[in-house]
matplotlib code that plots the C-alpha trace (Angstrom):
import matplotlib.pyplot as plt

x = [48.8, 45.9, 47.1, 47.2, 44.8, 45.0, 41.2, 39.9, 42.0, 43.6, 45.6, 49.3, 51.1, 53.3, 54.5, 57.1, 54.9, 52.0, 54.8, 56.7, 53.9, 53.3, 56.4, 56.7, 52.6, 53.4, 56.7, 58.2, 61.7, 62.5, 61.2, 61.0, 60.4, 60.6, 59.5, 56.9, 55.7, 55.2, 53.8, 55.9, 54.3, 56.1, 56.7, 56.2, 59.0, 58.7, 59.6, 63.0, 63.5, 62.5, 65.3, 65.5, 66.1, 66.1, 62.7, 65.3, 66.4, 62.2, 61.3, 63.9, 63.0, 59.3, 59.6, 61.4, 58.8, 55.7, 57.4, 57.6, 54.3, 52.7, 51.3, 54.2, 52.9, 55.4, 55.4, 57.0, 57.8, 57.1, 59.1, 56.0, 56.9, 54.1, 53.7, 52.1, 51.5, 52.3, 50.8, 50.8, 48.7, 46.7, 44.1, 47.0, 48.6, 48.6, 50.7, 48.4, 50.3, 48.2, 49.9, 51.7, 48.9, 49.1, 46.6, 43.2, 43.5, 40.7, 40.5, 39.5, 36.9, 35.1, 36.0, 33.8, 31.4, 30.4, 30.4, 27.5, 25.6, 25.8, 24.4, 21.8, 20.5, 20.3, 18.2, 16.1, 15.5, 14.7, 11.6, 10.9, 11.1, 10.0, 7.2, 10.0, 12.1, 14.5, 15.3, 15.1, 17.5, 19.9, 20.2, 20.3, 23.6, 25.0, 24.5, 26.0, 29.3, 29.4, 29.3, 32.3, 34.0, 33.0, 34.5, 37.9, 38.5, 38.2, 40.4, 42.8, 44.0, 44.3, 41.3, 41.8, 41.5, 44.4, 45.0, 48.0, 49.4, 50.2, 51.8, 51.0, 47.1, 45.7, 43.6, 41.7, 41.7, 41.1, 42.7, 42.5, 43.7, 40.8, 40.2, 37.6, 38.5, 40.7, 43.6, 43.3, 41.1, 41.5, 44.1, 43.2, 40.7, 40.3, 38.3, 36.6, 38.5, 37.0, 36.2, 32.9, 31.6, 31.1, 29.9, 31.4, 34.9, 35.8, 37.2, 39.6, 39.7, 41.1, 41.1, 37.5, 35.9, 33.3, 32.0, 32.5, 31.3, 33.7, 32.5, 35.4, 34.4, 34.2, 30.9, 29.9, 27.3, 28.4, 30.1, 33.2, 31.7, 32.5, 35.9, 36.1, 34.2, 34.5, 33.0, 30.7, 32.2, 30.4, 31.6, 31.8, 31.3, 27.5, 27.3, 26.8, 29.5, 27.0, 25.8, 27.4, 26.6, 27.2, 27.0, 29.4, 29.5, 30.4, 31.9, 31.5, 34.5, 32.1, 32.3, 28.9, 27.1, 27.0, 27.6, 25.8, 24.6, 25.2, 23.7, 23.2, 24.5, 21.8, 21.9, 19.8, 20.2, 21.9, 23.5, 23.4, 25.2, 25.8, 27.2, 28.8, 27.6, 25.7, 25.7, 22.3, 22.5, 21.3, 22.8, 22.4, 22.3, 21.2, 20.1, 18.6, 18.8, 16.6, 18.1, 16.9, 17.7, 18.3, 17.4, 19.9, 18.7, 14.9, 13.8, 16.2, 13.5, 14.7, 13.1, 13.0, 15.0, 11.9, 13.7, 14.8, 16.9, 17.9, 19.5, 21.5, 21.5, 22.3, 19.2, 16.0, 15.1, 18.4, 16.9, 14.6, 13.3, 12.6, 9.9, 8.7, 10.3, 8.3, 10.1, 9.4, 9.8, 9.8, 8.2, 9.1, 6.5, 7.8, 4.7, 6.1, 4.9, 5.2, 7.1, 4.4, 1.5, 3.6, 2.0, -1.6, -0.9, -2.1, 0.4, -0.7, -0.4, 3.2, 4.5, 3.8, 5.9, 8.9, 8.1, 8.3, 10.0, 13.2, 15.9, 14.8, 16.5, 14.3, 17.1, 18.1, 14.4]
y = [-8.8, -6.3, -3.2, -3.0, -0.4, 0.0, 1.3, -1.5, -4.0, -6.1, -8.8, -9.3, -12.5, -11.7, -9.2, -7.7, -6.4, -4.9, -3.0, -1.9, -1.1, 1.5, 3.1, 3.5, 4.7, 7.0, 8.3, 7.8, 9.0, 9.1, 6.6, 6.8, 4.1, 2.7, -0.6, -1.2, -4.2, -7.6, -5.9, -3.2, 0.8, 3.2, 6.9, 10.1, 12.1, 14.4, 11.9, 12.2, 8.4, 7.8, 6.3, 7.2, 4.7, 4.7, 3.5, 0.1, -0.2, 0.0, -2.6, -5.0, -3.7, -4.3, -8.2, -9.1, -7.8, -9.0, -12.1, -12.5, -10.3, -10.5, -6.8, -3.5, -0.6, 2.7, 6.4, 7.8, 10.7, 12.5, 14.5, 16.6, 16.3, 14.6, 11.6, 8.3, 5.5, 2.4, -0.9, -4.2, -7.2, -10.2, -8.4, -7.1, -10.0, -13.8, -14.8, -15.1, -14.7, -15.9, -16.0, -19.6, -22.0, -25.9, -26.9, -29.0, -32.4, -35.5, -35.7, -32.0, -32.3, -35.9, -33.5, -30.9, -32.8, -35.1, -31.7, -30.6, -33.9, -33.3, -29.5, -31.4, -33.5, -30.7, -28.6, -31.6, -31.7, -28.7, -29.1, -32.1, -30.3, -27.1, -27.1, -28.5, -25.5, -28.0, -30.0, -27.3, -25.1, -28.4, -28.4, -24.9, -25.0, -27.7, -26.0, -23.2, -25.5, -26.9, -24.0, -22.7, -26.1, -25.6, -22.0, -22.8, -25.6, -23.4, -20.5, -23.3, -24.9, -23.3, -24.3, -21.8, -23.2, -23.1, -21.7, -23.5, -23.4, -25.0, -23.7, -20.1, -20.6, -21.5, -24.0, -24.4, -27.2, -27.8, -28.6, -32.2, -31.5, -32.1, -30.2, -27.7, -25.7, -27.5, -25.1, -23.9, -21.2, -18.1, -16.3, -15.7, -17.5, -17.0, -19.7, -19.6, -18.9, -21.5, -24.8, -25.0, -21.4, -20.6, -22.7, -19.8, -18.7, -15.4, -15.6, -13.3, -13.8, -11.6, -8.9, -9.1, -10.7, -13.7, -16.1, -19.8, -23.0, -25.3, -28.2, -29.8, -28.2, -24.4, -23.8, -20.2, -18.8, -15.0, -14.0, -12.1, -8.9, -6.9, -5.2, -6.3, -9.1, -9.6, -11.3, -8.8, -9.8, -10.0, -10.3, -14.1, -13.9, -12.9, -15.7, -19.0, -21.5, -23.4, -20.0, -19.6, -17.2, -16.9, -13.0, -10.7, -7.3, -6.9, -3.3, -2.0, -0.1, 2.9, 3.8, 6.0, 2.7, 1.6, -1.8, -5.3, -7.1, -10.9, -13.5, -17.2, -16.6, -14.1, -10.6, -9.5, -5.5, -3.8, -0.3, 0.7, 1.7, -1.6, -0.7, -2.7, -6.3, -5.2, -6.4, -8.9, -9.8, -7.3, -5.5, -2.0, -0.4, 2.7, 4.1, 7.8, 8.9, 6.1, 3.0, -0.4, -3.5, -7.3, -9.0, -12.2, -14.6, -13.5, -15.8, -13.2, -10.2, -7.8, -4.3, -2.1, 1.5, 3.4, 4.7, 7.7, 5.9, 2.6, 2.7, -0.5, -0.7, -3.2, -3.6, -5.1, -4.7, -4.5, -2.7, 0.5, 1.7, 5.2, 6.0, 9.5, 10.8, 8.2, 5.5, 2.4, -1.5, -4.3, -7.3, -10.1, -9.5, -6.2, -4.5, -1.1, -0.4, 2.9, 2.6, 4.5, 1.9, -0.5, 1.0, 0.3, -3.0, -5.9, -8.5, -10.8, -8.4, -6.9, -11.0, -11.6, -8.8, -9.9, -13.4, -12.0, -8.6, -7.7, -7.5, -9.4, -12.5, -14.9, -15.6, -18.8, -20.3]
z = [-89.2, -88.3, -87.5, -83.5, -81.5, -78.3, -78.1, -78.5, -76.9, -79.2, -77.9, -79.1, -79.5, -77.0, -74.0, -75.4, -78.8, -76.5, -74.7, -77.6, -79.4, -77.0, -76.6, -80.4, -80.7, -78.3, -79.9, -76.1, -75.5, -71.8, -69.1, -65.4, -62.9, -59.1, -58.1, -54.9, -53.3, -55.3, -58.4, -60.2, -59.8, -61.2, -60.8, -62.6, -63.9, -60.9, -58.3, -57.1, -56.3, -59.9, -62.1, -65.9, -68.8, -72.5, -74.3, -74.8, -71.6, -70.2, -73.0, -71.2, -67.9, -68.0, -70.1, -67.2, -64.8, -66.3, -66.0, -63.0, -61.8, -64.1, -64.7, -65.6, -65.8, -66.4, -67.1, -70.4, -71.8, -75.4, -77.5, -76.4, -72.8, -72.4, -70.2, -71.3, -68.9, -70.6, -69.0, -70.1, -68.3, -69.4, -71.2, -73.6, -74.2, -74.5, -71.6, -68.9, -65.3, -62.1, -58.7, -58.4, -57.5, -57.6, -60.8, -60.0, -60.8, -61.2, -57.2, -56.6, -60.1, -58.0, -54.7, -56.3, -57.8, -54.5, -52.6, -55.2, -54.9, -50.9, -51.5, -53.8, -51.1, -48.8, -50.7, -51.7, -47.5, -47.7, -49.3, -47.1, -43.9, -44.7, -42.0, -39.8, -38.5, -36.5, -39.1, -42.0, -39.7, -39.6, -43.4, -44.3, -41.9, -43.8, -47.0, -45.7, -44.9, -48.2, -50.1, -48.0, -48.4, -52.5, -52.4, -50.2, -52.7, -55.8, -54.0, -53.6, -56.9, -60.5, -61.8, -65.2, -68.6, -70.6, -74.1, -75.9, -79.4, -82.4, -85.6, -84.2, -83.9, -80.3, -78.9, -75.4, -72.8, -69.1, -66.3, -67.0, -70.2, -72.5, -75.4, -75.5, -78.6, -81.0, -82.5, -86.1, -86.1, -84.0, -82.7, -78.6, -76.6, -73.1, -71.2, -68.4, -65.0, -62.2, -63.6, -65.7, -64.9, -67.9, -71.2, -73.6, -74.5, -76.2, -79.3, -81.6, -85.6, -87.8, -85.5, -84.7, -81.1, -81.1, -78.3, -79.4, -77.1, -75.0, -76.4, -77.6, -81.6, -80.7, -82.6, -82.8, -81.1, -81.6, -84.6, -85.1, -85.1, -82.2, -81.4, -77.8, -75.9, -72.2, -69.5, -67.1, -64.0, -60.5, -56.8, -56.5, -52.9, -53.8, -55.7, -55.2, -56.1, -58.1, -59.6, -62.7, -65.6, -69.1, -69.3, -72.0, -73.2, -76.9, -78.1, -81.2, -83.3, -83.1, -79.4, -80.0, -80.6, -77.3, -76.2, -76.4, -73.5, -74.4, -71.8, -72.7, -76.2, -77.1, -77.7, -75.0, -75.3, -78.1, -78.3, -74.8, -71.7, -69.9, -66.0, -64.0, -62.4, -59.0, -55.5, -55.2, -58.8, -60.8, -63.7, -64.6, -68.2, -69.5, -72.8, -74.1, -70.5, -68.8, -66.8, -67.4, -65.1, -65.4, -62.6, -63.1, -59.7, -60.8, -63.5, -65.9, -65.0, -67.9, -67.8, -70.4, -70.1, -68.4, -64.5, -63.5, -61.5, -59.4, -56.5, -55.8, -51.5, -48.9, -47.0, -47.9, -50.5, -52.4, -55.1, -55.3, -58.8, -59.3, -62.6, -62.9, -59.8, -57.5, -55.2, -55.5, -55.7, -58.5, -59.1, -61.0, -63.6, -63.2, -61.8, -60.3, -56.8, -55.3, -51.4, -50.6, -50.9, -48.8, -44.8, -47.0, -47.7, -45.5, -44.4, -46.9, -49.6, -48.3, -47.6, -51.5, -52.5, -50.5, -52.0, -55.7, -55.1, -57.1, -54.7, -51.7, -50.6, -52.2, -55.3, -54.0, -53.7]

ax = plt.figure().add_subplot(projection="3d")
ax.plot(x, y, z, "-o")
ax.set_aspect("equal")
plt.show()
């Protein structure tokens, strides 16, 4: 078995090793606790209200709550008197807990799919009418409805992929059962989390992180290089229901390296700061001191790490770029344009920016 770090987020084969795995690592000998609300917190030594167990006794303790939450999380004591928080949640472990939700079945998947033909069609109208504001109006509001009726149905069922196992090695399938990674090979694989989201799953073999397809073979398209892989999460209510994005981060054993920006299958940026997936679309990475951007809703504009700063806002437009200590906007060719030059431009001239701007609401054209 590899040797288990915490650092870098190596999953156990169960609940119970991530959590004793801890309490040994961190040579724990007194634990406190108190429970609050659905999901288990727990309390510092200091609290009064706090009760005190053995290292034993918490191992029991927290099983039985991650069981049923799904997420423990305690404080712990060194010989040192020290205290340790010791957590243990999905990422930790292979027992993934969701709140209780009845699992898609074949009539949500049509459910879904005619709802996608019907936002189709609208958008096809859209084209049609677009010199008709009546009727364009008309559609736009039915596309608004189906996307609502697209999103209330995926907040409704399960529609997670599955990991399951055989002979100790793991496998992937979906909600309907069909296999998307055949078992064998690795020893974790987390899917995707609604429906087809996502074309990639992330690996673990031999103690190292890849990104494999779900195409029923799990070909490799990133190999087992990295220490950690996850997804780059965004806010899914910025993002279209049909929006979907095959964006990872890869981390290196050497946290000095920096991380890898993985979109598409394709190392996009390499040994940099990635941040965070932002409001509007964009994500933000730096590297020696400079930011660079990736404009995901336009046409994948990647910069290269040259700004002072950029400043992620919710007007128009989302996005303001500042080079050399000058504000200014983006284009998608990434021309920089100083906010100063936009009371000089002509209407013309200031409409075709907020038609190929960076950060304007043009993404869904």
């Amino acid at each position: 078995m590899v040797k288990p770090n915490l650092r870098t987020r190596v999953r156990f084969n169960t609940p119970r090793e991530c959590i004793e795995f801890q309490l040994k690592r961190n040579e724990i000998e007194t634990c406190y606790y108190k429970f609050e609300g659905p999901i288990s917190y727990y309390a510092p030594f200091e609290s009064p209200d706090a009760k005190k167990v053995t290292p034993e006794e918490m191992l029991e303790i927290a099983v039985e709550q991650f069981d049923k939450y799904g997420e423990v999380l305690f404080d712990g004591v060194n010989k040192n008197r020290t205290v340790f928080t010791i957590g243990c949640w999905d990422e930790y472990a292979f027992e993934h807990k969701y709140p209780e939700q009845e699992v898609a079945t074949i009539k949500e998947v049509n459910k879904e799919k005619r709802l996608y033909k019907l936002l189709d069609y609208c958008d096809e109208e859209l084209d049609k009418n677009s010199e008709d504001d009546e009727v364009w109006y008309l559609f736009l509001s039915r596309m608004h409805k189906i996307r609502e009726a697209i999103s209330d149905l995926r907040g409704s069922y399960n529609w997670r992929d599955e990991m399951f196992r055989e002979n100790g090695l793991v496998g992937l399938r979906n909600i309907l059962g069909e296999i998307l990674v055949p078992c064998g090979e690795y020893n974790y694989i987390k899917g995707c989390e609604y429906g087809n989201d996502t074309t990639l799953a992330v690996a673990a073999k031999d103690g190292k992180f890849g990104l494999i397809k779900r195409d029923g073979k799990g070909t490799v398209v990133i190999p087992f290089n990295y220490s950690y892989i996850e997804q780059l999460t965004y806010d899914k209510s910025e993002v279209e229901p049909d929006q979907a994005y095959d964006i990872f981060y890869g981390e290196w054993e050497d946290t000095n390296k920096g991380k890898d920006l993985i979109v598409d299958g394709q190392v996009v940026i390499k040994n940099a700061d990635i941040g965070t997936w932002l409001k509007h679309g964009g994500i933000l990475y730096q590297k020696d001191g400079k930011s660079g951007f990736l404009g995901v809703f336009w046409d994948w504009c990647l910069t290269d790490p040259i700004f002072d700063q950029i400043i992620c806002r919710n007007n128009l437009p989302h996005f303001l770029f500042v080079k050399d200590g000058i504000e200014g906007f983006l284009t998608k060719d990434k021309e920089f344009i100083p906010t100063d030059n936009w009371d000089h431009m002509t209407e013309d001239q200031q409409d075709e920016l907020m038609a190929n701007g960076i950060g304007y609401d043009n993404y869904n054209d």
